[in-house]
C-alpha positions, -999 to 999 in steps of 0.1 A, spaced: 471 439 3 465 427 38 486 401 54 467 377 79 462 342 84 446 336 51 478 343 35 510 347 57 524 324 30 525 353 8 545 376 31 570 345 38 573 348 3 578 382 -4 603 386 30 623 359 12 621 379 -24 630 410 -9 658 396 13 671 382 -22 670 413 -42 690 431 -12 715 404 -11 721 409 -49 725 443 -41 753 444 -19 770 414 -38 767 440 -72 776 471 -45 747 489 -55 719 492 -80 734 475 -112 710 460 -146 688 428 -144 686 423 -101 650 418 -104 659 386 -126 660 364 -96 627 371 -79 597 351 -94 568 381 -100 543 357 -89 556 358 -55 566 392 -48 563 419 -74 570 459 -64 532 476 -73 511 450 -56 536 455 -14 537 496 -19 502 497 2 509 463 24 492 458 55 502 432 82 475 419 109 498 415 135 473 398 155 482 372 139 517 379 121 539 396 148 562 424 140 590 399 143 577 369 118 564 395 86 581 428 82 557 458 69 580 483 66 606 460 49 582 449 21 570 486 19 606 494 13 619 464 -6 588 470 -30 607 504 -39 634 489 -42 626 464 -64 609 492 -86 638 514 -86 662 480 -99 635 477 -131 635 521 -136 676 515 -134 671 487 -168 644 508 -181 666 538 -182 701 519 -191 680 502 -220 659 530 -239 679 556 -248 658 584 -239 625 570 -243 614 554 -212 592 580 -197 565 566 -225 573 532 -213 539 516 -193 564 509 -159 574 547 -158 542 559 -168 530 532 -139 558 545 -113 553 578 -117 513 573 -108 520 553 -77 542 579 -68 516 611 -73 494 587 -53 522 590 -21 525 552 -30 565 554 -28 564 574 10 581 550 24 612 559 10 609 597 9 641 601 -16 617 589 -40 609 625 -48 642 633 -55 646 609 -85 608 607 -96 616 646 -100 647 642 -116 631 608 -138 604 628 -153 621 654 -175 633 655 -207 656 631 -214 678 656 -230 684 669 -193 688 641 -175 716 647 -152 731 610 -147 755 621 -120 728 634 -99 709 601 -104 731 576 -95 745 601 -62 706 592 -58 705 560 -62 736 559 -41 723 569 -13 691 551 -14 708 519 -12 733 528 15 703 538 39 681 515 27 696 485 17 731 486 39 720 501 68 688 476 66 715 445 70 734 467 97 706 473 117 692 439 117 727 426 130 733 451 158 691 443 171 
């Protein structure tokens, strides 16, 4: 998707949507169930901001934020693997979001937030090894740099 003047709306709206999801995020400390609930799909969903372009030509780097809808698109797909894997007891690699994830992923979809590998790796294996320490040490550490420090680094600019 390209952002320009046709549309700018639509990146106002997802900036807003993914500036909502963090804040839910740090109010839950960290990736919890349900966090997508809040953000209306029809303005921002995770599949269609992994590829987002901004004409900043017209939109400066200041007014839409590339990278953070990149990111926040991730994000936002990671909260809905988190329900899909606290909710199907060991079937959710069949399930049409992982099977969906996993693709944008082998497409280098999801490089914006390169730990990506790390838990698409560790997603897509039997569920009868799925190591849940190892994913939430994951998941951990995906929201400190990529949530928290997001916040902290817009404050100290």
């Amino acid at each position: 998707m390209l952002i320009d003047d046709s549309n700018y709306h639509k990146g106002n709206k997802a900036m807003a949507s993914v500036l909502l999801l963090y804040y839910h995020l740090i109010q839950e400390n960290g990736f919890t169930n349900d966090q997508t609930v809040y953000i209306d799909t029809q303005d921002f969903d995770g599949f269609s901001f992994l590829d987002i372009k901004v004409d900043e030509s017209y939109c400066g780097e200041a007014e839409i934020d590339e990278l953070l809808l990149r990111e926040g698109a991730i994000i936002f797909l990671i909260c809905d693997l988190n329900d899909l894997i606290s909710n199907c007891s060991g079937f959710y690699l069949l399930d049409k979001l992982m099977i969906k994830t996993i693709d944008a992923y082998e497409k280098g979809r999801l490089s914006a937030i390169p730990e990506t590998a790390d838990l698409i790796d560790l997603i897509n294996t039997p569920t009868y090894n799925f190591d849940y320490k190892k994913y939430r040490k994951i998941l951990e550490g995906i929201y400190q740099k990529y949530v928290l420090n997001k916040f902290r680094n817009m404050i100290e600019a």
